[in-house]
N, C-alpha and C positions, 0 to 999 in steps of 0.2 A: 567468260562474261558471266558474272554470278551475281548483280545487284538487279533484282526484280522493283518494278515500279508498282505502288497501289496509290491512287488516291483518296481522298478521302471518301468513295465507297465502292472502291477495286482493291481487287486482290489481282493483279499480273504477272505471275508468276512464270519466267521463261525457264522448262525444265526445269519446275523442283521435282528433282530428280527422288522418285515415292516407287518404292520397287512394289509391284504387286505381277500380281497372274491373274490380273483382275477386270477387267472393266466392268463386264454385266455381271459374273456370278458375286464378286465380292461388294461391290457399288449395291447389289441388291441387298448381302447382308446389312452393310452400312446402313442402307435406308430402313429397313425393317428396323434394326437395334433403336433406331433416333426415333421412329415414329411411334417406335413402343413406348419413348421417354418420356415426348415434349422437349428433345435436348433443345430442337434450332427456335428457341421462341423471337421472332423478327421484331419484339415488341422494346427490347434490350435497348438502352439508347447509350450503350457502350459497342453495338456489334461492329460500328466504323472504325471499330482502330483496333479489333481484333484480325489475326491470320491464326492459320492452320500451318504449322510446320512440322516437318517429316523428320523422324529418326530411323536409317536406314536399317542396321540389324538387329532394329526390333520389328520392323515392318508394321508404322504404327504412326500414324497423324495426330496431332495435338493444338487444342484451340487455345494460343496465347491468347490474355485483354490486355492491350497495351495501353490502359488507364490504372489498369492494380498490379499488372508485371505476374496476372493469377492465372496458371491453365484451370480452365473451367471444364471443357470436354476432351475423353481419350477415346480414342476407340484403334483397335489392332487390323491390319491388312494382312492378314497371319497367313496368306500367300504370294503375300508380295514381298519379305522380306529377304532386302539384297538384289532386288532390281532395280529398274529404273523408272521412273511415272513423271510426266508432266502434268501439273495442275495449275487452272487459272478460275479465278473468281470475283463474282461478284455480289451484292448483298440480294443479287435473287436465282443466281445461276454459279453452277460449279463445271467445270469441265477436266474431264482426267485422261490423257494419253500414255499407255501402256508402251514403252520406247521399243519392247524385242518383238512384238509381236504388231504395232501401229494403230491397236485398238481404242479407241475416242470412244466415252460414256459420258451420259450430260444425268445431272441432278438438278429440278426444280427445288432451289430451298426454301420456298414459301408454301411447297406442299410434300416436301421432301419424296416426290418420285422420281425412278430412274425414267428418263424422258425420250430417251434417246441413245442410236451407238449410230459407228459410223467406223469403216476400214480405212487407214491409211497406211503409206507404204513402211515397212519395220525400218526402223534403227533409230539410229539420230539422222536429221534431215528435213523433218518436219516441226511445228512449232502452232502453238494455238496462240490465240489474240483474244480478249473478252474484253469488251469494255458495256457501261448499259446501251452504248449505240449501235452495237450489234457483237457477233461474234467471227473470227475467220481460223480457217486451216490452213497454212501454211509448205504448201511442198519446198520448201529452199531448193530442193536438189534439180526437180523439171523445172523452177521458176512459175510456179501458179500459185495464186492468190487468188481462194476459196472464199466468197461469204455465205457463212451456214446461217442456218433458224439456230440459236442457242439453245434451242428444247429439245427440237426433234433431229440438229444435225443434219437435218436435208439444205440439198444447195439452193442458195440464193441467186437468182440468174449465174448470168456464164462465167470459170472462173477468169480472170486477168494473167495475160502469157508473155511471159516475160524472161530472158537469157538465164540459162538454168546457171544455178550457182547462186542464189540470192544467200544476204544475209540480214539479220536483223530480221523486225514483225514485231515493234510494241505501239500500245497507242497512245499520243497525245492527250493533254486536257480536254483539247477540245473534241474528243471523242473522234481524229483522225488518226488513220494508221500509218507508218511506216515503216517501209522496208527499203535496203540496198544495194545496187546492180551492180557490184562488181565489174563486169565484163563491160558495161557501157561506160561506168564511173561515173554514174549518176545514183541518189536518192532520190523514192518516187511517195510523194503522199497519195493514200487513197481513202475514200470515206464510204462507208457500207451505207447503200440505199434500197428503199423498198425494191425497186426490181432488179438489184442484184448492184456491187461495189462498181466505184467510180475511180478513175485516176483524175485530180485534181490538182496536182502540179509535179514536175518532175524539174530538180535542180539536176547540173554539172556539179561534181565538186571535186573530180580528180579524171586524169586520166584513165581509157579502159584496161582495166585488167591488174588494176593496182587495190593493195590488201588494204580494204575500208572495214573500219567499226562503227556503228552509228547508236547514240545514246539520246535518246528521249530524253530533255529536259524538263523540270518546272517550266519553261519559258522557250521556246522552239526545240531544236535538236542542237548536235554536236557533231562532225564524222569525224574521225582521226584516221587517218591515211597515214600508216605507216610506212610504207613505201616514199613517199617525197617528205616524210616527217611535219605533216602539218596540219592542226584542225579548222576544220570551216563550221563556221556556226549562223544556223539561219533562227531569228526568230521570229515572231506570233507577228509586230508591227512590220517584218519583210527586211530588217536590216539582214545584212549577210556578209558576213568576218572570217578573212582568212590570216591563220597565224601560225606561221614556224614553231618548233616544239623540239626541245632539245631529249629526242630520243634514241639513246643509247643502249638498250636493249630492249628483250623480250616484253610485250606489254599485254597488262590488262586493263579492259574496260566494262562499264557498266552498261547495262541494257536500258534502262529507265533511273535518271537520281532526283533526286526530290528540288536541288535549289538551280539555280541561273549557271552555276559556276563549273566546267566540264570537268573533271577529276583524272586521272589515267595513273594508274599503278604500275611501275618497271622494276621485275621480279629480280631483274638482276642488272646492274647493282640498283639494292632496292633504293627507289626514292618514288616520287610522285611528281605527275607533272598538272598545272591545274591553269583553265584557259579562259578568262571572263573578258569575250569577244576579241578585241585586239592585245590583250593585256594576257602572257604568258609568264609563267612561273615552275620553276625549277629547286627542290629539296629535295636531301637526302634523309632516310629514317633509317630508324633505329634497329628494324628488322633485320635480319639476314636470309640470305640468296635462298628463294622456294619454291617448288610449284604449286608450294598452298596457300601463297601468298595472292589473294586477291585482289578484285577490282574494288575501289575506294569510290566514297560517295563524299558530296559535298551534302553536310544536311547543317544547318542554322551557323553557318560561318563558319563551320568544325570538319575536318576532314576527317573521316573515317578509313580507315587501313587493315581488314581483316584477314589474321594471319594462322592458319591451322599448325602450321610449325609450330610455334610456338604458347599456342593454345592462347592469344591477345587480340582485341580489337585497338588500335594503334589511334589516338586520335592527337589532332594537330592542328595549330592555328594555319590560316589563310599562308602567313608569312615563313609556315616551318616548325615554330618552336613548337615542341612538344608540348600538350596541355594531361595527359592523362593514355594510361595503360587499363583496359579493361578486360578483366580476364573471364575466361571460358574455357571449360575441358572440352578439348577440338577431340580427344580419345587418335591423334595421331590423322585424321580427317581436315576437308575442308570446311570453311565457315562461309554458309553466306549471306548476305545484307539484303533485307525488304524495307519498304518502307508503305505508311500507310498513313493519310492522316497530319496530325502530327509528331508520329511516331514511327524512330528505327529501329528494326528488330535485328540482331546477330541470331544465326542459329547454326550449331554444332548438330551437322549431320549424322554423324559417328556416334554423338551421344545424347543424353536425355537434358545436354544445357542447353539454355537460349539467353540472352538478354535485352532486355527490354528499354532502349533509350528514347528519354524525353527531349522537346524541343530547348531547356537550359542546358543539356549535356548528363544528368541525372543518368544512372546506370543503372538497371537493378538485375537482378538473376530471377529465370524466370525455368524451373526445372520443369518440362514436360512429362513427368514421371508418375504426377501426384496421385494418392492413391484414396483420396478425401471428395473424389469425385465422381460423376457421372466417365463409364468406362475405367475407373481405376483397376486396381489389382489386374490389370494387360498385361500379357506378355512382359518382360524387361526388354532392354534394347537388347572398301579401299577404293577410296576412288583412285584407278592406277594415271596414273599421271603420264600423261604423251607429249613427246617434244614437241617443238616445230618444226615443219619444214628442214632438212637435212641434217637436224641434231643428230648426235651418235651418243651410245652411251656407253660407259665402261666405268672400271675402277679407279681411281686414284693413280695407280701405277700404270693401267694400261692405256688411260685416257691421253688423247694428243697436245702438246702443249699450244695452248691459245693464241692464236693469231689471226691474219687474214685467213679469207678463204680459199679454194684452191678453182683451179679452172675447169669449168661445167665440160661435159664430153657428151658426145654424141650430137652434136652440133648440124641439124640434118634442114632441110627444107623444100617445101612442096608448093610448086606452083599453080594459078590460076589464070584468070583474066585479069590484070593489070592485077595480079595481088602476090605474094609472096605469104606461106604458114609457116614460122622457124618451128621448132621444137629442141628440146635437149634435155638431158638428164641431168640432175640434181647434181650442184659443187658440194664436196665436202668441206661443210664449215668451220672444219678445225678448232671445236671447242668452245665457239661463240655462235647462237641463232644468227641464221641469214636475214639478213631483215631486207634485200630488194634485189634485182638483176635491172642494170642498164644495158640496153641494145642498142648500137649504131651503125647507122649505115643509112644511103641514099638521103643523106644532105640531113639527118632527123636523128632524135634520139629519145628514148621511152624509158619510162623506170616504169615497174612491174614487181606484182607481190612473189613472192620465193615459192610459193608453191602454186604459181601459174603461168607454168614451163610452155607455155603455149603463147607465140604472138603473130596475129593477123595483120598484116603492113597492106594496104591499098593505096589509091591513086596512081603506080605505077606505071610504065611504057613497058606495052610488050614488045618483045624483043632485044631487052636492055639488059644486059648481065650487072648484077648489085653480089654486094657482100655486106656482108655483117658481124659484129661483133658482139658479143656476151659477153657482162664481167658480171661476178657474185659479190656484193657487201654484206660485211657486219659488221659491228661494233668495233672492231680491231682493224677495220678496212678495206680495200679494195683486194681482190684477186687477181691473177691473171685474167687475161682477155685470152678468149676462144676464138676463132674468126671461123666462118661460116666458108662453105666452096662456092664458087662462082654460081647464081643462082637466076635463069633466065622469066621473067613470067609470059603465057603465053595464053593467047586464048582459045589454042586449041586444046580443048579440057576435056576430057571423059563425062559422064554423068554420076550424078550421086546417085549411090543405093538406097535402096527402101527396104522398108520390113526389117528395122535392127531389132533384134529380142536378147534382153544378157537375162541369165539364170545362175544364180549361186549354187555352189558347190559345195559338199560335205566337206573337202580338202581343205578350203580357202582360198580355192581357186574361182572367177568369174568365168564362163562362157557366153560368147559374144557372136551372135550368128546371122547375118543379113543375106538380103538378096545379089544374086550376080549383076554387077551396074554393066550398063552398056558403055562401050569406051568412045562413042561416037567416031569411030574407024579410026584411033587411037590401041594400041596392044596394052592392054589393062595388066600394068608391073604388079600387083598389088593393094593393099588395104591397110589404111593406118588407126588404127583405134586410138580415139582419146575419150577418160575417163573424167566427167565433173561432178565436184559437189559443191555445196555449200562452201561457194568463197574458194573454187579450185578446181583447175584444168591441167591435166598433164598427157600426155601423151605416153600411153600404158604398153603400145608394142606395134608390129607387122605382119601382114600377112598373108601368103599367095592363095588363100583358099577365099573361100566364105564363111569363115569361122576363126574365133582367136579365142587362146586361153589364159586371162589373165594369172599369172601363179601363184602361187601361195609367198607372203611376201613380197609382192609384185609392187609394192607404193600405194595399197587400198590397206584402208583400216578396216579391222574390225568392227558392226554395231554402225557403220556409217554408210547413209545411203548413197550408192551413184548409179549416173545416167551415162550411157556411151554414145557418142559419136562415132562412123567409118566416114573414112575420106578416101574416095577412091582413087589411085596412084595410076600413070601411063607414064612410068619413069621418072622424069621429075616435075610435070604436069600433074597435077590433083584438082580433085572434085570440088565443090564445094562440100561442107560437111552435111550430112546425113539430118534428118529428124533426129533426136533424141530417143533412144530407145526407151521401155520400161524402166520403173525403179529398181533396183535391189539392193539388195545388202548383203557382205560379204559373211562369210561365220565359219568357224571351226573349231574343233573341239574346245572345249574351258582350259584354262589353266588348271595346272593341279592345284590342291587344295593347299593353302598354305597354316603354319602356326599346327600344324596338329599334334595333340597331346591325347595320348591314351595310358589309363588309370584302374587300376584294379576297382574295382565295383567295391564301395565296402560293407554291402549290406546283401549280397546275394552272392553266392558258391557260385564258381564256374563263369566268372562274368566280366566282363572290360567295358568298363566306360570312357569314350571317346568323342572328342570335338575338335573342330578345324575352324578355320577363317574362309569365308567364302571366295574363292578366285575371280579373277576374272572370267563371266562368258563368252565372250568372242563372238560379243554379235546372237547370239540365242540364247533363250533361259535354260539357265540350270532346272532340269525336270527331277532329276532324282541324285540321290548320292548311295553308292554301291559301297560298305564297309564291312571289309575280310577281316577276320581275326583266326589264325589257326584255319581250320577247315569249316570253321560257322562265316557264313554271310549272310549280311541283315541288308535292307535297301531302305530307304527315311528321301521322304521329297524334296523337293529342289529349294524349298525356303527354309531348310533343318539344319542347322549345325553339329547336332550332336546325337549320339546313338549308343546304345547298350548291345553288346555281341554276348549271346549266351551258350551255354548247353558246353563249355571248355574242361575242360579235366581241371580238377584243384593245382593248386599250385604250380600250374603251366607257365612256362615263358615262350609266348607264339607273338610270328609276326603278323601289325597289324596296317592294312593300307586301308585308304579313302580314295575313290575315285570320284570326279564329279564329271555326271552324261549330259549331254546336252539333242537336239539335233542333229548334231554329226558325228556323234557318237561319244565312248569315253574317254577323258584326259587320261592322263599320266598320271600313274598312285603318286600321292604322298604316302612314306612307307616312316613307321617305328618301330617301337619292340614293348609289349608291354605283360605282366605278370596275372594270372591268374587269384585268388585267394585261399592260404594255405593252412592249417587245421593250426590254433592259437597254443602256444608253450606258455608255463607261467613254472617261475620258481619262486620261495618265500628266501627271501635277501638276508631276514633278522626282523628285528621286532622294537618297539619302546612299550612304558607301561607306565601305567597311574597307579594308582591302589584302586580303581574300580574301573581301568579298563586297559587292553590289550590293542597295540596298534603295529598290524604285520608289515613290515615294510615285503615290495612283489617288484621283482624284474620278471617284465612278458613279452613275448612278441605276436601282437595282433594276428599275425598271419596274413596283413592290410585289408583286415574286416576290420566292421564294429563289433569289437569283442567287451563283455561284461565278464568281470569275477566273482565269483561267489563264494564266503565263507562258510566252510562246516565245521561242526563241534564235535570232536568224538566220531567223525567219520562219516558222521549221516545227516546228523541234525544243523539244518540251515541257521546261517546266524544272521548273516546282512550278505547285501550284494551291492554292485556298483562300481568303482572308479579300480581298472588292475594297477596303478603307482601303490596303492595301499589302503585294506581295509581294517574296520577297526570294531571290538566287540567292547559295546558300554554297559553297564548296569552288574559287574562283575564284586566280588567282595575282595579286599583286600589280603596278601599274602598266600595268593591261592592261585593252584598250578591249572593248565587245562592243555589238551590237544587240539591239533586243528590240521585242515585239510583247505585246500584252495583250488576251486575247478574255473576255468578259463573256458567260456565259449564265444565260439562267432558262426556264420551260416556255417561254414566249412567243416566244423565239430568242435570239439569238444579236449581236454585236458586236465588231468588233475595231482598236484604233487603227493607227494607223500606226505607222513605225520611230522609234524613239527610240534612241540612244546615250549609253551611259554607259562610262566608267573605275572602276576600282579604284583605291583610293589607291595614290599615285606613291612607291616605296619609293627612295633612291634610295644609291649606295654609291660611295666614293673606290678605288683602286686606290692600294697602299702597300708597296713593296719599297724598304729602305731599304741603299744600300751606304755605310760610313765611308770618308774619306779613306787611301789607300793599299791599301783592298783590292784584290786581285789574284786573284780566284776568276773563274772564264769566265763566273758571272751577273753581276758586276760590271761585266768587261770586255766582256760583251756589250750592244752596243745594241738588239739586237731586243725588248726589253722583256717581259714578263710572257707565257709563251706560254696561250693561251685553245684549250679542247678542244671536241668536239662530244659528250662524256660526262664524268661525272664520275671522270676517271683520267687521268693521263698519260702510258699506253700510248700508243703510236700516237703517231700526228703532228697538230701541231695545226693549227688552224684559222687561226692567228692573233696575233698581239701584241697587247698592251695592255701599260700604261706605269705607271710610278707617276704619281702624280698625276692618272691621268684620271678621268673620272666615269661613272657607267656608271646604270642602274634596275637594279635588284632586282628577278626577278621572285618566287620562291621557293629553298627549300634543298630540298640532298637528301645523302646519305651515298655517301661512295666513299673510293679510297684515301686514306690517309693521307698527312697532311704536316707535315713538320715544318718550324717557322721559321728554321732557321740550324742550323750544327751545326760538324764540326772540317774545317776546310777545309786549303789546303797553303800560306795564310797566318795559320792561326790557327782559332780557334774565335768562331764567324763569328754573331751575331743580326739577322736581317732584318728584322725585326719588334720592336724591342722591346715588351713590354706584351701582346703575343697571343697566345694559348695554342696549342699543337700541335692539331692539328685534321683528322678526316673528313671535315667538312663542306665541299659544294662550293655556289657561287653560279650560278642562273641568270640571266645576265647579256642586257642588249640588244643584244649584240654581232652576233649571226646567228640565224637560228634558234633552233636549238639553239646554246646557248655557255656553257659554263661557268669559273669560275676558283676554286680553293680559295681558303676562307675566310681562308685565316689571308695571303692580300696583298689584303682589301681590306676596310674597316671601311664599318659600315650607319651611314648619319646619325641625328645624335641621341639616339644609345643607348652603352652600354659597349661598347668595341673585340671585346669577346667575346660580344658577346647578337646575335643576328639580329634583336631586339623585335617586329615583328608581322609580319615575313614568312611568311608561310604556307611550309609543305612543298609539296612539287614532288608 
């Protein structure tokens, strides 16, 4: 049941499930952080159609407005993440129940103090109610119905005692509550009063002991009795509608839905069933067979269908046809549906999405993450899925093939005064949920819920022998019939025990321990323990003593509360049942951790970085997580996924486990193998080149650090550092040789290759003074050819000739005096060069050293007489 009801200024939240380790110490930080802000200003005439929803592995609440689809406030439960929390609210009160431990905190949000705490019994079991008419606690499990002060938590006269095993606790519009009596097969309203809650009406609406869901409407209730497949629907004006329901399997239902119209979601095969008073209706959708497949809401004539499978909210008209797919990263999680207002909220618990729908069907995305707000930059972000009632589970191959069911055993029965107790053990239901057991016998016959192995027969004659019959149904049909032994009731009956006390065990076993009953001169054969919860009676075992040990795996969940009954046995004569003993809750060890991945550290020698998925706890919070690596163990708290293991030898391959402790100590490692970081190799592959730069191509291997390379020149002198694929030295001159060295570090150390030599592209250039026949100028006449300087000028004396015609490398240009290529000579007006421009520019040449010749006597290869092309500046 996963569709929470708000109205337009409720927040009713059944089990949104907010993992903390929190009531008072973190509800405290909570309150401090907001009162430092001003976050809750009450003045907002948006706050009616905002909720707060939880994303589970980041342990972290988020204020949707569902008028801008905008999270406005974040704030972190950074010890709660990966538990379980129930929160309920209203536009002046918050209420938060811690599910492992049953710890209830209340918030004033008009003065945002913590107001209040209060104990209740751990697991699942109990349930809170807020509406502005008052607030209640919930025991499902003993059947009491609490009304507290919503401040202070304290009780409101006496609670209301009713057959344990309730289901349901949402309220009405009109600020009444209800809840479900299973065991009587009645629905009972109650309304919170100044001296303490009132019962105000209680309907029939199924037989006792048969499996009811009950969904708060816009407009009365809804029960669906899947047992006799039929919802009765009472509303506000006192009409009351009973209607057949073609249900064919597994169902889910909504706790509170916004319109008239009752909804039910059948996981498998999936369809919807939807019920508007006598008028039933039956579609199939588009989903496929889940357990993430939720309970659907009827909101503005559009059916809603949310599905964590497949990361979708499914919507559809009244009549079936599909109208729209709205999607949501479910992160492999469920999704569940609030409503408030006139607005429905999806939210992906798993992950930081939500969506935000209007009353025309309007969809928007509405990420919890944001980081533009009041508590942004928070932390970042399984619910394990349980059958019903005698599912089995396996693989593919080894799963039963689907049929009927088979025939219940252990077929036993205890007599009293005109009354008859069957009991029996679970049918295997061969592949299809059990969905009822029929019993007959003495002219009568009962259909009952599958997991309430227990039925009380009265009005009887003592002294009359009866028998009986069990069959198991599901979807594929009936089973065999068990028949019962000759079974006499009589009134001579032993007395019931007193003083039952059950205590949980580290194992996952219950101990159940009562008074010795007097057998009223009757020989007391024994004791029969039966175990109830919410919505469930079964008969747990026997026993010749004063004490029973339910076992591990015995038919009790983990995290869910029960209460035991003894019935005292004089053979086949029994007691009446017992008081109700205390609550408790079952627990053992966690699950191991699953998903775990361990990773060499890359930024620190000697190191493993590792992270897991949270397992299930089994009924207690995960307090710490114990992670071995090699011979280092580190320990990180119970809301941490991930951990660094240090102090390992470099390049180690050690095995690494995660255990996760609980109160009954630690699970089973999750076990890998993973590598330390090992000192970084680098070699230089070859090389490419420009005319003014050198680019080393580098095969490395990190050693799985962050390792940098560094270039050196000549062995010592640093050039660049940065990326080891390949580093590169710029501002170099053309046709010009150099060494180099490549050092690779990461934590781990250090490496460095040997010398390698590389060039710059070879630039290379002609020398070109051209004199015509008959010239007669002293450059003409002279043979010393082209004089070559040790600057660029030809000041001074030079260095040297050079000739037309020779050939020379390039290394780069640079600017000096000018020159000109020819001019008026005392034979004429003289061009040395024809086609080259006058020119500053001078060439450094391989002549010496230092050597230069202006530009304009000697042309660069493969380029126009006047372009230098890709010689680099000097």
């Amino acid at each position: 049941m996963t569709i929470r009801n708000v109205d337009a200024r409720r927040l009713n939240v059944k089990g949104l499930l907010i993992a903390i380790g929190l009531p008072v110490v973190l509800v405290g930080a909570l309150v401090a952080t907001l009162l430092g802000t001003g976050a809750f200003s009450r003045d907002s005439e948006l706050e009616d159609e905002s909720l707060w929803l939880w994303t589970t592995p980041a342990g972290e609440i988020a204020r949707v407005n569902g008028l801008t689809a905008a999270t406005d406030v974040r704030f972190p439960l950074t010890d709660a993440a990966g538990n379980e929390v129930q929160i309920v609210q209203t536009d002046s009160h918050l209420l938060l129940r811690e599910i492992a431990s049953g710890k209830v905190s209340a918030i004033d949000l008009s003065t945002l103090e913590l107001t209040g705490s209060a104990e209740t019994a751990p697991g699942e079991g109990v349930r809170l109610a807020l509406a502005d008419e008052g607030a209640f606690i919930i025991d499902q499990t003993q059947g009491l119905v609490n009304q507290v002060d919503p401040s202070s938590l304290t009780a409101i006269g006496d609670p209301l005692q009713f057959p344990a095993g309730l289901t349901g606790g949402a309220f009405d519009k009109s600020g009444k509550l209800w809840v479900g009596v299973p065991r009587e097969g009645t629905i009972v309203q109650i309304e919170p009063k100044d001296q303490g809650a009132k019962t105000v009406a209680t309907e029939v609406v199924a037989e006792p002991r048969q499996e009811l869901a009950l969904t708060v409407l816009g407009d009365g209730v809804a029960v669906l009795n899947s047992t006799a497949k039929q919802m009765t629907t009472l509303r506000s004006d006192g009409r009351k509608s009973v209607t057949d329901v073609e249900l064919v399997g597994p169902a889910e239902t909504a706790d509170t839905s916004p319109g008239t119209i009752a909804s039910v979601t059948v996981t498998d095969p999936p369809s919807v069933i939807t019920v508007n008073d006598e008028e039933s209706k039956h579609f199939s959708i588009a989903a496929a067979p889940s357990n993430l497949l939720g309970a659907s809401v009827e909101f503005h004539q559009r059916i809603y269908v949310p599905d964590g499978s497949s990361g979708l909210v499914w919507v559809y008209d009244l009549d079936g046809k599909e109208l729209d797919r709205i999607e949501i990263d479910a992160g492999g999680g469920p999704v569940e549906m609030y409503h408030t207002g006139d607005t429905l909220f999806a939210n992906a618990v798993n992950t930081n999405a939500a969506v935000v729908v209007s009353s025309d069907g309007n969809a928007r995305q509405a990420e919890k993450d944001r980081d533009d707000i009041l508590g942004g930059n928070a932390p970042p972000e399984d619910e394990e899925a349980t059958g019903d009632e005698g599912d089995e589970e396996g693989d593919e191959e080894s799963a039963p093939q689907i049929g009927p069911p088979g025939a219940v055993t252990n077929l036993r029965g205890t007599v009293g005064d005109g009354l008859i107790n069957l009991s029996w053990d679970a049918a295997p239901n061969n592949g299809s949920a059990l969905t009822k057991y029929t019993i007959e016998g003495a002219g009568e016959t009962w259909e009952i819920a599958p997991d309430q192995r227990v039925l009380e027969i009265g009005d009887l004659t003592n002294g009359t022998p009866y028998t009986f019959t069990v069959t198991a149904h599901n979807a594929e049909g009936q089973g065999d019939s068990a028949t019962s032994p000759t079974i006499t009731p009589s009134a001579d009956v032993p007395d019931p025990v007193g003083s039952v006390e059950a205590t949980a065990n580290k194992d996952g076993t219950v101990t159940v321990k009562w008074d010795e009953a007097n057998g009223q001169g009757n020989d007391v054969s024994g004791y029969q323990v039966e175990a109830i919860a919410s919505g469930t009676q079964v008969v747990v075992g026997q026993s010749d003593s004063t004490s029973f040990t339910v076992p591990e795996g015995g038919g009790l969940d983990y995290g869910t509360q029960y209460v035991f009954q003894v019935t005292t046995l004089a053979g086949a004569a029994a007691s009446s049942p017992s008081a109700p003993s205390n609550s408790v809750t079952p627990f053992n060890v966690p699950d191991a951790p699953s998903s775990l991945l361990a990773e060499t550290a890359s930024d620190a020698a000697g190191s493993i970085d590792v992270t897991w998925q949270q397992p299930s706890n089994n009924g207690r919070d995960i307090t710490e997580y114990i992670v071995r690596a090699g011979a280092q163990t580190v320990s990180v708290a119970g809301n941490t996924t991930t951990a660094r293991v240090s102090g390992i030898e470099n390049g180690a391959t050690v095995p690494v486990s995660v255990v996760a402790v609980n109160e009954a100590g630690e699970s089973a490692p999750a076990e890998t193998t993973s590598n330390t970081m090992s000192e970084p190799t680098v070699q230089i592959s070859g090389h490419s080149a420009t005319a003014d730069s050198i680019t080393l191509n580098l095969t490395s291997d990190d050693g799985g650090g962050e390792a940098t390379c560094q270039l050196l020149r000549d062995g010592q002198t640093p050039v660049t550092e940065g990326s080891c694929d390949s580093l590169t030295q710029n501002g170099l001159k053309a046709s010009t040789e150099h060494t180099y060295t490549v050092k690779i570090t990461n934590p781990a150390g250090s490496a460095t290759t040997g010398n390698y030599t590389a060039s710059t592209s070879v630039v290379n250039g002609q020398i070109y003074f051209g004199c015509d026949e008959g010239m007669d100028t002293r450059y003409c006449r002279s043979a010393d050819g082209i004089a070559v300087y040790s600057a660029a000028t030809n000041n001074g004396d030079s260095i040297g000739k050079t000739h037309s015609g020779d050939r020379h490398k390039a290394y780069c240009w640079t600017t000096g005096k000018f020159v000109a290529r020819g001019g008026q000579e005392s034979d004429g007006n003289n061009d040395y060069h024809p086609g080259k421009n006058d020119s500053d520019k001078w060439i450094k040449i391989d002549y010496a050293a230092n050597a230069y010749v202006p530009f304009v006597w000697i042309n660069i290869d493969g380029v126009d007489k006047n372009s230098t092309g890709d010689l680099p500046a000097c």
